[in-house]
N, CA, C and O atoms as CSV, one atom per row, in Angstrom:
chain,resi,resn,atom,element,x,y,z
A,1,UNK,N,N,-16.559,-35.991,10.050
A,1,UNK,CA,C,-17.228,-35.018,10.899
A,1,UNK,C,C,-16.694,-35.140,12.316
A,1,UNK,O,O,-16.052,-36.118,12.697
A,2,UNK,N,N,-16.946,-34.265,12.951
A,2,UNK,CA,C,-16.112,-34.295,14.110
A,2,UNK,C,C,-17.189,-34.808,15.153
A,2,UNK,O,O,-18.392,-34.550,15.200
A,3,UNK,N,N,-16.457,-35.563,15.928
A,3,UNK,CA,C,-17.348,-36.586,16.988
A,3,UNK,C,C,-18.667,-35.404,17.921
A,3,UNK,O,O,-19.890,-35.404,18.063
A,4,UNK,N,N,-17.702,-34.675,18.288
A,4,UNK,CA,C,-18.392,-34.043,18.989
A,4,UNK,C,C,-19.450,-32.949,18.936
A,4,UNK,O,O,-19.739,-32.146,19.823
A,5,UNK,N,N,-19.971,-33.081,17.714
A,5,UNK,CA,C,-20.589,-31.799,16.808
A,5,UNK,C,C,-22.130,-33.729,17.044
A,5,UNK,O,O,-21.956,-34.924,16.806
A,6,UNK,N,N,-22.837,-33.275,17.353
A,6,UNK,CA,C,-24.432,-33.901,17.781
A,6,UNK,C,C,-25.256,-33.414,16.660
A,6,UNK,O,O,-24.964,-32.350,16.113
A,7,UNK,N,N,-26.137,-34.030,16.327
A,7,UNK,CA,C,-27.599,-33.602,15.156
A,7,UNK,C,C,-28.344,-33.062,16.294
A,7,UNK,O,O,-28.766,-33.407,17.398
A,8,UNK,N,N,-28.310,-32.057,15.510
A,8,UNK,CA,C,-29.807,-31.227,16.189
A,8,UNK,C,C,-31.008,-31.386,15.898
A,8,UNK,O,O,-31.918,-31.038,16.649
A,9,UNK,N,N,-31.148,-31.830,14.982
A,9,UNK,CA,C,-32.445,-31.842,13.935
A,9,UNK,C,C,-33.598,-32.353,14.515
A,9,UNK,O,O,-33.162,-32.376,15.666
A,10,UNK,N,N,-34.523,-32.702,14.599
A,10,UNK,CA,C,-35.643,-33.221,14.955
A,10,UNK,C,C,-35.854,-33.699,16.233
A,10,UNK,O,O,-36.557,-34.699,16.373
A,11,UNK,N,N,-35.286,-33.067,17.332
A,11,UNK,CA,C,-35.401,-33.529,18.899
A,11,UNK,C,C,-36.722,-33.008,19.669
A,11,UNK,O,O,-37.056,-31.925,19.188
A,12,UNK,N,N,-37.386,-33.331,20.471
A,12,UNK,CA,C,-38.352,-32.759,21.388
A,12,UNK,C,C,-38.055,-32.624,22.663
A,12,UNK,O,O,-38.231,-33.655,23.312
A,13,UNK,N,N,-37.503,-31.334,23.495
A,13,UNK,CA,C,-37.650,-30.484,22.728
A,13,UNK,C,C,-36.482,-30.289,21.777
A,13,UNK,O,O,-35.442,-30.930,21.628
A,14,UNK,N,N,-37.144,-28.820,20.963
A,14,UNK,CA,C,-35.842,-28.512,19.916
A,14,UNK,C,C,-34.652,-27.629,20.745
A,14,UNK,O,O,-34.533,-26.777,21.625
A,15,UNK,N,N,-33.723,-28.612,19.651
A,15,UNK,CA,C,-32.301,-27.769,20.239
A,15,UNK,C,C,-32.221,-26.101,20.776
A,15,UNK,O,O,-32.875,-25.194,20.260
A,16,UNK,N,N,-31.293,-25.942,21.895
A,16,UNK,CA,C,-31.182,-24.946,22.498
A,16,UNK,C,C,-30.310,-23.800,21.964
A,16,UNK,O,O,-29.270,-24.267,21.500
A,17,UNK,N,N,-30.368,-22.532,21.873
A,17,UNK,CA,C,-29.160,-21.933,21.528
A,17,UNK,C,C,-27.999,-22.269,22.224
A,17,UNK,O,O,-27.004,-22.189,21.504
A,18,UNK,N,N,-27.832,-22.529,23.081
A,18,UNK,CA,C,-26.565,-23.380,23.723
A,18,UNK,C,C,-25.725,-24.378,23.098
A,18,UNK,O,O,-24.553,-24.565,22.771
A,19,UNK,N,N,-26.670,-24.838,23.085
A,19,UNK,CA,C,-26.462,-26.781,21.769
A,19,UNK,C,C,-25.996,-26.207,20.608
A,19,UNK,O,O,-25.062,-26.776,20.044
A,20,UNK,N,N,-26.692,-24.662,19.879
A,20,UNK,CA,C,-26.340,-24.421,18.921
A,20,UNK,C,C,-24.996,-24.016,19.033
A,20,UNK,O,O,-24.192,-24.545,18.265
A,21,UNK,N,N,-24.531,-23.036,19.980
A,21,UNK,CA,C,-23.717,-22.383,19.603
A,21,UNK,C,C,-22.274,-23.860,20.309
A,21,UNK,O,O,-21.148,-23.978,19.826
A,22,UNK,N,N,-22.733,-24.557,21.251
A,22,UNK,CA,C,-21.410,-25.660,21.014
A,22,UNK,C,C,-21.093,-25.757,20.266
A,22,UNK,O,O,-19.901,-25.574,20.022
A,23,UNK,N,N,-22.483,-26.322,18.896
A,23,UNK,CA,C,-21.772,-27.316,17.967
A,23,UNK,C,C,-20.874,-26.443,16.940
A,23,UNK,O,O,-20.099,-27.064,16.212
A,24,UNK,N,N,-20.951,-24.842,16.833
A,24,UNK,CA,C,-20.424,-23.956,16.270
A,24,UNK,C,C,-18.997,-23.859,16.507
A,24,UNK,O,O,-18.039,-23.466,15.842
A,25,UNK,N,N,-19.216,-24.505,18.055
A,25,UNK,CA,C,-17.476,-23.772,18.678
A,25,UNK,C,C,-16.523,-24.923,18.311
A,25,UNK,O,O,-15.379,-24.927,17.858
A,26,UNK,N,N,-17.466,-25.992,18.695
A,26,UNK,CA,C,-16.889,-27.453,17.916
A,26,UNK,C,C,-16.334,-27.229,16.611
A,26,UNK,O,O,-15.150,-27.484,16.394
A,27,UNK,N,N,-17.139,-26.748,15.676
A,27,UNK,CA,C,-16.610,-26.857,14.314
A,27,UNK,C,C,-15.789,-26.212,14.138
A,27,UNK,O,O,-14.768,-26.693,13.646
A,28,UNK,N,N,-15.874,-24.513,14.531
A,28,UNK,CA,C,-14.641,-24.037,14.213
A,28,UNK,C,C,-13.517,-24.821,15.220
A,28,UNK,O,O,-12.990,-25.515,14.350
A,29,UNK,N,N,-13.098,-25.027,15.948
A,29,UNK,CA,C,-12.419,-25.373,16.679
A,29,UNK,C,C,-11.811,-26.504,15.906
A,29,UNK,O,O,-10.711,-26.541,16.458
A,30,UNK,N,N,-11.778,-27.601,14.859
A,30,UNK,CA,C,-11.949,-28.348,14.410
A,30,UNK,C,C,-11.359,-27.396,12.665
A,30,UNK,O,O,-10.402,-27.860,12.045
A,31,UNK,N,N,-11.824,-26.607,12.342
A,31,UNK,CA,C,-11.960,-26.374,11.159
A,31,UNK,C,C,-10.034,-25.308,11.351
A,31,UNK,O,O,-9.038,-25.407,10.634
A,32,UNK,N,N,-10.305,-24.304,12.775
A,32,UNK,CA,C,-8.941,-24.152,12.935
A,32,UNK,C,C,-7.929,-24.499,13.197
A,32,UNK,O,O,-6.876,-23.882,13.032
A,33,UNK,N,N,-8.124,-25.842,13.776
A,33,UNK,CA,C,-7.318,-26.814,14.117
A,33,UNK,C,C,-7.023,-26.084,15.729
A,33,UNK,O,O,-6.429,-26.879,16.457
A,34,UNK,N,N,-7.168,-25.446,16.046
A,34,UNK,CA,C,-6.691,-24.948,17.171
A,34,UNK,C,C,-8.033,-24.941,18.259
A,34,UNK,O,O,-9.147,-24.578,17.880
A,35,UNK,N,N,-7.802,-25.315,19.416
A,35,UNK,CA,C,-9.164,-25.388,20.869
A,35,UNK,C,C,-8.944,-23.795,21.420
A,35,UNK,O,O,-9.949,-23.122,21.648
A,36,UNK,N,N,-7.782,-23.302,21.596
A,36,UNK,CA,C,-7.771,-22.189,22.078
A,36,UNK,C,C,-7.086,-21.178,21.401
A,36,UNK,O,O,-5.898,-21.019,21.678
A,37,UNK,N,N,-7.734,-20.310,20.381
A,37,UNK,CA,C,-6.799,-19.342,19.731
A,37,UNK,C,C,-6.289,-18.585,20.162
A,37,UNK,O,O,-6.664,-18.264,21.290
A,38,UNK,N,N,-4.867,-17.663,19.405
A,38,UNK,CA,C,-4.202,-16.340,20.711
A,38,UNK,C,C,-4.941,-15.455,20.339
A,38,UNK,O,O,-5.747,-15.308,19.421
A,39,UNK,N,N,-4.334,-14.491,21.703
A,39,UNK,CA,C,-5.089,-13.657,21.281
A,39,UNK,C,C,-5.414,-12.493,20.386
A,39,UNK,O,O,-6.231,-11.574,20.441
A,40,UNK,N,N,-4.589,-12.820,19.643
A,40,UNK,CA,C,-4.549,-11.643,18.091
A,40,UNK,C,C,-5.495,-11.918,17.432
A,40,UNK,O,O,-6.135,-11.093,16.781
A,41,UNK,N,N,-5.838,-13.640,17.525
A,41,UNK,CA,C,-7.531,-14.570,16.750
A,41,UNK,C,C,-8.772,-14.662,17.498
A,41,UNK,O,O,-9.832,-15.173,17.138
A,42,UNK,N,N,-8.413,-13.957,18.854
A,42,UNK,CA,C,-9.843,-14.213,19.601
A,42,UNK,C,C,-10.691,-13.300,18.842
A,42,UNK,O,O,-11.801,-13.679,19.215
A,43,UNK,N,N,-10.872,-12.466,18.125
A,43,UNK,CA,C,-11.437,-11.811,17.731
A,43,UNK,C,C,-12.261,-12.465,16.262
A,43,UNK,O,O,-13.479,-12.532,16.098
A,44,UNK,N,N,-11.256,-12.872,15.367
A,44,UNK,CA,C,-12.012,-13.761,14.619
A,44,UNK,C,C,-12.032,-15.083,14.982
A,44,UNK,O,O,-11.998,-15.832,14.006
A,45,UNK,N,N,-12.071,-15.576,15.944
A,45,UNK,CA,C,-12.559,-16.863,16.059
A,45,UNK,C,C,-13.609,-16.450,16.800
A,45,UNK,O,O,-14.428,-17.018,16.077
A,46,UNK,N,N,-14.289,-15.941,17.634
A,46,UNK,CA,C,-15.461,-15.414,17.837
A,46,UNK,C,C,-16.146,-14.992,16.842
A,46,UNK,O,O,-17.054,-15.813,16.715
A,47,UNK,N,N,-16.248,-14.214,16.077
A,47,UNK,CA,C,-16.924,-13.807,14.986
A,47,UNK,C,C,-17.548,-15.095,14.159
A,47,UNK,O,O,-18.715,-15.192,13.780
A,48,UNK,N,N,-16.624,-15.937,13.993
A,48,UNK,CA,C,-16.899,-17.248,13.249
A,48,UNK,C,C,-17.819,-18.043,13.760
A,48,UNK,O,O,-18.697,-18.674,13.172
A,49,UNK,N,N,-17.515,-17.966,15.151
A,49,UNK,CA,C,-18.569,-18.578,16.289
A,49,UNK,C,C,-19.583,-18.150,15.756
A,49,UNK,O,O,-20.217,-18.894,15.008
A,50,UNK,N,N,-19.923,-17.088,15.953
A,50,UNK,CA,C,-21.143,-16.299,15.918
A,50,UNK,C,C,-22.021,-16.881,14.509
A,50,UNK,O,O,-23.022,-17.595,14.454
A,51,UNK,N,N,-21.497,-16.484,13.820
A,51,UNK,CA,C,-21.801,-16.950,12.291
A,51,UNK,C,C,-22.072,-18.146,11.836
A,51,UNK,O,O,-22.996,-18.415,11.067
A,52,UNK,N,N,-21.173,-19.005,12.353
A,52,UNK,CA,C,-21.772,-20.494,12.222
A,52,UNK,C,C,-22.889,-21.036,12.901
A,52,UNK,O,O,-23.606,-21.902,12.400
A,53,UNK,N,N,-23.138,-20.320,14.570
A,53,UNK,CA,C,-23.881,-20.478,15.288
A,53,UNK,C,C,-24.971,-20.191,14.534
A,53,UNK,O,O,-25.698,-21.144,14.251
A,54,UNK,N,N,-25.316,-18.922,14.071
A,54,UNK,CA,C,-26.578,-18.044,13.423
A,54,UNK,C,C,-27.258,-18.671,11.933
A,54,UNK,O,O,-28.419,-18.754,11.533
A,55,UNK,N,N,-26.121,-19.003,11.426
A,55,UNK,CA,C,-26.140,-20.020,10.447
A,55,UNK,C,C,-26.503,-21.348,10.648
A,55,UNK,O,O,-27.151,-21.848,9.728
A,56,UNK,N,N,-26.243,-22.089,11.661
A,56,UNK,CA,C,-26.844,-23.116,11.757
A,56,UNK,C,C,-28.502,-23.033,12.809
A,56,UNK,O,O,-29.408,-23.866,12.784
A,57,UNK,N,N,-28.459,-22.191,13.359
A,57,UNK,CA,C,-29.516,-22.031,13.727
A,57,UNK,C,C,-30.933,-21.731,12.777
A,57,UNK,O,O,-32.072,-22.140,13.001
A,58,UNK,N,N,-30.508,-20.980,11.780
A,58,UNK,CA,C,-31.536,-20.413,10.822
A,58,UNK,C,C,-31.394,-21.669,9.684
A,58,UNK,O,O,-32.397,-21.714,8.971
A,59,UNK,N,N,-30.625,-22.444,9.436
A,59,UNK,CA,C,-30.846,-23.850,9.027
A,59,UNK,C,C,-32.001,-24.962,9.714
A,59,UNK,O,O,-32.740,-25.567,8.937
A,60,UNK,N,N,-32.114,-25.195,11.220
A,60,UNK,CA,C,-32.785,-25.757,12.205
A,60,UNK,C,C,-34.123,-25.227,11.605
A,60,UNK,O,O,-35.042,-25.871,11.099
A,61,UNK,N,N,-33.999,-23.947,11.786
A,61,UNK,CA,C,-35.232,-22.973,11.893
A,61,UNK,C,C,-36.012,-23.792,10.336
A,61,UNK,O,O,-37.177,-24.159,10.487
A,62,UNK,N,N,-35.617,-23.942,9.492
A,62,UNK,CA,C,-36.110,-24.280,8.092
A,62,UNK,C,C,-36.486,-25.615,7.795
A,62,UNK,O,O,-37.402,-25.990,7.062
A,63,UNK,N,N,-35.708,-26.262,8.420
A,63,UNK,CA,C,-35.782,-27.561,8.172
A,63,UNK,C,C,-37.324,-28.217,8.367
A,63,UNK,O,O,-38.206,-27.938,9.180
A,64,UNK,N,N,-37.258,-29.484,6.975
A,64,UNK,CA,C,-38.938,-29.898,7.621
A,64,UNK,C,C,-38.768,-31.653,7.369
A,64,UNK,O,O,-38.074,-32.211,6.519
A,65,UNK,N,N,-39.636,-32.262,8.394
A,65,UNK,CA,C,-39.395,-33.721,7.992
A,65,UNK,C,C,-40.698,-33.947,8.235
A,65,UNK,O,O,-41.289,-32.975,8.705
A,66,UNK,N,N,-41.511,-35.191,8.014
A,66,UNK,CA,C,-42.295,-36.075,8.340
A,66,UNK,C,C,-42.462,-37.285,9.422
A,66,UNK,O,O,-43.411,-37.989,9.769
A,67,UNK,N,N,-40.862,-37.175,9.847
A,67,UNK,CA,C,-40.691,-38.302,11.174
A,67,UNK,C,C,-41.053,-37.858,12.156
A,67,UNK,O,O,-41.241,-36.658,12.355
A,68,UNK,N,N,-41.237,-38.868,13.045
A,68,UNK,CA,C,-41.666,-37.703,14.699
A,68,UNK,C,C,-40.588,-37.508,15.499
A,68,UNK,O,O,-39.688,-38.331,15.662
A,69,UNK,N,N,-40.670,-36.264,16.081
A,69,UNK,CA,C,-39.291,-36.120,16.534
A,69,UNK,C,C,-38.883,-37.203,17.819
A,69,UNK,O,O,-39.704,-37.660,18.614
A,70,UNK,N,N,-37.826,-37.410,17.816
A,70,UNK,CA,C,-36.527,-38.140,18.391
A,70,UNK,C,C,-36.274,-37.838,20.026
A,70,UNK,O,O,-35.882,-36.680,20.171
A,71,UNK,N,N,-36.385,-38.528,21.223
A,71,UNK,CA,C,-36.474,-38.396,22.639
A,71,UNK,C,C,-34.848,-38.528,22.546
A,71,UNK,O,O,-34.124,-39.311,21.931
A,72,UNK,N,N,-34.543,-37.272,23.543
A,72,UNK,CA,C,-33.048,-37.246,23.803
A,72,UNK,C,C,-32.491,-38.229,24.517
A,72,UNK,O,O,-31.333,-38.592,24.313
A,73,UNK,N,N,-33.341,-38.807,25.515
A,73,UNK,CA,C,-33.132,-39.782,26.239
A,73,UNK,C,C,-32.584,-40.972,25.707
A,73,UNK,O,O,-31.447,-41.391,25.925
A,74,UNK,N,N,-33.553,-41.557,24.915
A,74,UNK,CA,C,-33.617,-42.780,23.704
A,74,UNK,C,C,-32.503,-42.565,23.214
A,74,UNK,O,O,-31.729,-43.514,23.093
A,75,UNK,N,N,-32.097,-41.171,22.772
A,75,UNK,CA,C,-31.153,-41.376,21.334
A,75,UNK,C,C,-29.727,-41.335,22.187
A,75,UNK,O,O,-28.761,-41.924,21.703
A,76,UNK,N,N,-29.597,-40.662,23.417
A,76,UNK,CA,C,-28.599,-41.603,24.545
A,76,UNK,C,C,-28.171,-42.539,24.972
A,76,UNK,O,O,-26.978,-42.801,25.131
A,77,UNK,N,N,-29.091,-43.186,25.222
A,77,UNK,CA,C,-29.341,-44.454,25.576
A,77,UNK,C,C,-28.938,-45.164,24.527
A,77,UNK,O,O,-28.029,-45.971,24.721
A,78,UNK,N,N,-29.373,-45.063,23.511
A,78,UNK,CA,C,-28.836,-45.888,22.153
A,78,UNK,C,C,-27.049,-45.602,21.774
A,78,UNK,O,O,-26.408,-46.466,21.175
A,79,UNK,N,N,-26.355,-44.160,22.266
A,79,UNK,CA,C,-25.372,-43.917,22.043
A,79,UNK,C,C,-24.328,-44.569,22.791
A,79,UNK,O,O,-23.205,-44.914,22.424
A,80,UNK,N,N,-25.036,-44.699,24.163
A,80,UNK,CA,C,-24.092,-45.074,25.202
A,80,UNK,C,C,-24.052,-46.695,24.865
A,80,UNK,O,O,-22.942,-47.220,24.961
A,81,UNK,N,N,-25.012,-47.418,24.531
A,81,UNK,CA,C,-24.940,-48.555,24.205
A,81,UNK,C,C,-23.788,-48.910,23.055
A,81,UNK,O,O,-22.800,-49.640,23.127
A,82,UNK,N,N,-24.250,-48.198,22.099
A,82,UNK,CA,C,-23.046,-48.420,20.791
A,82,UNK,C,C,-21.706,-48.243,21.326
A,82,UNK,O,O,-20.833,-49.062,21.039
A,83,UNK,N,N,-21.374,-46.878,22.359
A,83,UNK,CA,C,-20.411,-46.895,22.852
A,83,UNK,C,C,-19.436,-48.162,23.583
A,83,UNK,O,O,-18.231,-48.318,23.389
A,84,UNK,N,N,-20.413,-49.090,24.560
A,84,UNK,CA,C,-19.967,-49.980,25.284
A,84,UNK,C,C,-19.626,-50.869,24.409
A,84,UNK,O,O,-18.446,-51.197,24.539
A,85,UNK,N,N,-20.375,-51.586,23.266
A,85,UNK,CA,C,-20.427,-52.091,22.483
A,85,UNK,C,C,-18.924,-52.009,21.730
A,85,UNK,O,O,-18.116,-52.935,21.652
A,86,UNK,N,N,-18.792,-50.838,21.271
A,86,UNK,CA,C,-17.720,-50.467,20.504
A,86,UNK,C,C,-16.333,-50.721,21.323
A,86,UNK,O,O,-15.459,-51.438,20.835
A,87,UNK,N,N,-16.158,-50.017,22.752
A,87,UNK,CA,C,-15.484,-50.382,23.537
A,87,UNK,C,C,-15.195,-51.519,24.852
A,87,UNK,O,O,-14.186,-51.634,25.548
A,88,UNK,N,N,-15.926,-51.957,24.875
A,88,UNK,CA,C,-16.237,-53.270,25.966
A,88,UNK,C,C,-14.894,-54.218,25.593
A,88,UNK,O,O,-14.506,-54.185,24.426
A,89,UNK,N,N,-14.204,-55.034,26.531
A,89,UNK,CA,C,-13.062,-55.402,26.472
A,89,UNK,C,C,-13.298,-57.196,26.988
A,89,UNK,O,O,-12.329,-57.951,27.057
């Protein structure tokens, strides 16, 4: 999975359409192999955007758990740690 694509799932608050549509641009971006398509593909690489975005949003929308949701802060804080951790010299 690609690093930069974040769980949305169970945060307080819930993910933003913003957040959504990153993690969309992430994937395709990732899935085309390409960060900036020409422009003969801006057209469907937008579209895809869109779609994955809408698609993962109406996924969010459904989803159900029993845990309590997850402080963005915390789950930072815990990232940046693993990070140092992982990289610390």
């Amino acid at each position: 999975m690609c690093r930069n694509i974040r769980p949305l799932h169970n945060f307080e608050p819930p993910a933003t359409g913003d957040e959504v549509s990153a993690a969309a641009l992430q994937y395709v971006r990732k899935v085309s192999g390409s960060t900036k398509p020409s422009i003969a593909n801006q057209a469907a690489f937008d579209a895809a955007v869109a779609e994955v975005a809408a698609s993962t949003q109406r996924l969010l929308d459904q989803l159900v758990t029993s845990a309590p949701p997850k402080d963005r802060e915390v789950e930072a804080a815990k990232a940046r740690a693993r990070a140092e951790a992982r990289y610390a010299r």
